[in-house]
N, C-alpha and C positions, 0 to 999 in steps of 0.2 A: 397517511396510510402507505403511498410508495415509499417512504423510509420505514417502517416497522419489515414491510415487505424486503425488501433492503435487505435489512438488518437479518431476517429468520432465512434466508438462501446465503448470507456467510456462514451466519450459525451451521446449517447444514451441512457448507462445504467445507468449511472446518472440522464438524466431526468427522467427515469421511475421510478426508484427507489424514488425519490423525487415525483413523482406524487402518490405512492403506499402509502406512509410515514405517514402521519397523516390525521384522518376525525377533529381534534383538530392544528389547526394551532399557532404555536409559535414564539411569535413578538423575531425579531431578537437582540433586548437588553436582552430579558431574558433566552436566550441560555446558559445552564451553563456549566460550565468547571469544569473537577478534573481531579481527576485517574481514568484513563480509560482502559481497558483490549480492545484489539483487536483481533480477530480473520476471518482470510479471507481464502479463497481458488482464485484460475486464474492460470495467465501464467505467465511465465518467458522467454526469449530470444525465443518471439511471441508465441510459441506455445505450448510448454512443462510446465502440469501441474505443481500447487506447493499450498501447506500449508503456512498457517504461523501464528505467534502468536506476538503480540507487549502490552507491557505496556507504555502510557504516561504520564503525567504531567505536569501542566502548570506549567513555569516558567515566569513571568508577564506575557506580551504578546504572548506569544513563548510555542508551546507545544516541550515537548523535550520526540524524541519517541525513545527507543527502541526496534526493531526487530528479532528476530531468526525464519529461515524457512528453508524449502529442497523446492527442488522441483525433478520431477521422472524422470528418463532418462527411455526412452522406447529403446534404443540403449545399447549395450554392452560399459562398457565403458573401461574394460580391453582390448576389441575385441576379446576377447573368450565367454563366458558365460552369461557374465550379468553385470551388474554394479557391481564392488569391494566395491564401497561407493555411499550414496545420500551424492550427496555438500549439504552444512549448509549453509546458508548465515546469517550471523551478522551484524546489522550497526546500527548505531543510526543517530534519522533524526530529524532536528529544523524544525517546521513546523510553519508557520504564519498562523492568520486567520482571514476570511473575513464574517462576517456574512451577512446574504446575505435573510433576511425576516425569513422563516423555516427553513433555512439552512445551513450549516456551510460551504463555501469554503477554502481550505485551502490550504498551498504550502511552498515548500523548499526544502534546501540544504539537504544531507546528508551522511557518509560515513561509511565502513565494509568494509567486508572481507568473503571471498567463501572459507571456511574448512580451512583458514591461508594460502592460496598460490596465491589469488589474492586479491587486494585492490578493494575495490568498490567505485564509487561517484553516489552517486543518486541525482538524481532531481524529486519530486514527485507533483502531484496537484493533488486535488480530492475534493469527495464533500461528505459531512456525515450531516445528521438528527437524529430524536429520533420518535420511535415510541407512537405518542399519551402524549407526553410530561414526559414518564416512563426513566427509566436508561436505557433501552434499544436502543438500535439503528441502525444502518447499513449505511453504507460507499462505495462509488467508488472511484479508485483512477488510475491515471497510474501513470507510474514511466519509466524514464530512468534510465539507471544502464551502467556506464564506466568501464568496466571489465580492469585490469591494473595487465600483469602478463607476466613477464621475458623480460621486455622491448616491448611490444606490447600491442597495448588499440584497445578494440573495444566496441561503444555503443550500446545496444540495449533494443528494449522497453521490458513492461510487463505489466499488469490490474489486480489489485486487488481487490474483489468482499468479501464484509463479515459483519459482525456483530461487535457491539462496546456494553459494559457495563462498564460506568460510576460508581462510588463509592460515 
């Protein structure tokens, strides 16, 4: 039920964001593609803030993204004091895309690693525009993430909310 829930609050911040996005609408052929920097803030395992930062690049069809981010544990995670470390999260993600009139839908595979001691697989969809047809831009996304560490896997969601600049 918390991932349907998940899922229907991108839904929504994606249409908003998409209705906020341009007073200058962009026919979906002339959506362009490069190197694009990413930067978001959301959640991670439902509801623990997190950062993050990604460079992409299309490779034909295929944007191929690289990501590094934390996110904040509000819990001790030594169970004394305070967190010893923020987890890192690594991954890179092949994302396909569907242009979609103003807007970019896009989706895929991806995989990482949490500080080197858990494997990641993600699965992400999400939707990104441009503001006013500029380099600038902004993105929703969620992501499943298959945490895979010392023989035990658990899924769980996240929503990433941020900004894109194009090169």
């Amino acid at each position: 039920m918390k991932i349907l829930n998940s899922l229907l609050v991108a839904a929504f911040l994606s249409g908003a964001a998409a209705a906020q996005s341009t007073a200058t609408q962009t026919p979906s052929t002339d959506l362009p593609r490069g190197t694009t920097v990413w930067v978001n803030t959301g959640t991670e395992i439902i509801l623990l803030p997190a950062l993050g930062l990604s460079v992409s690049v299309p490779v034909g069809s295929v944007d191929v993204r690289g990501s590094v981010g934390t996110m904040f544990l509000p819990f001790a995670a030594d169970g004394v004091n305070g967190p010893t470390s923020l987890p890192v999260f690594a991954s890179v993600d092949a994302l396909l895309n569907f242009p979609q009139g103003p807007v970019n839908v896009y989706a895929g595979p991806g995989i990482g690693t949490v500080s080197g001691q858990a494997l990641l697989l993600n699965a992400t969809a999400g939707v990104r525009g441009e503001f006013r047809q500029s380099q600038l831009g902004w993105f929703s996304e969620a992501k499943l993430r298959g945490y895979v560490m010392d023989g035990s896997s658990v899924i769980l969601p996240g929503l990433h909310l941020g900004v894109t600049y194009r090169f």
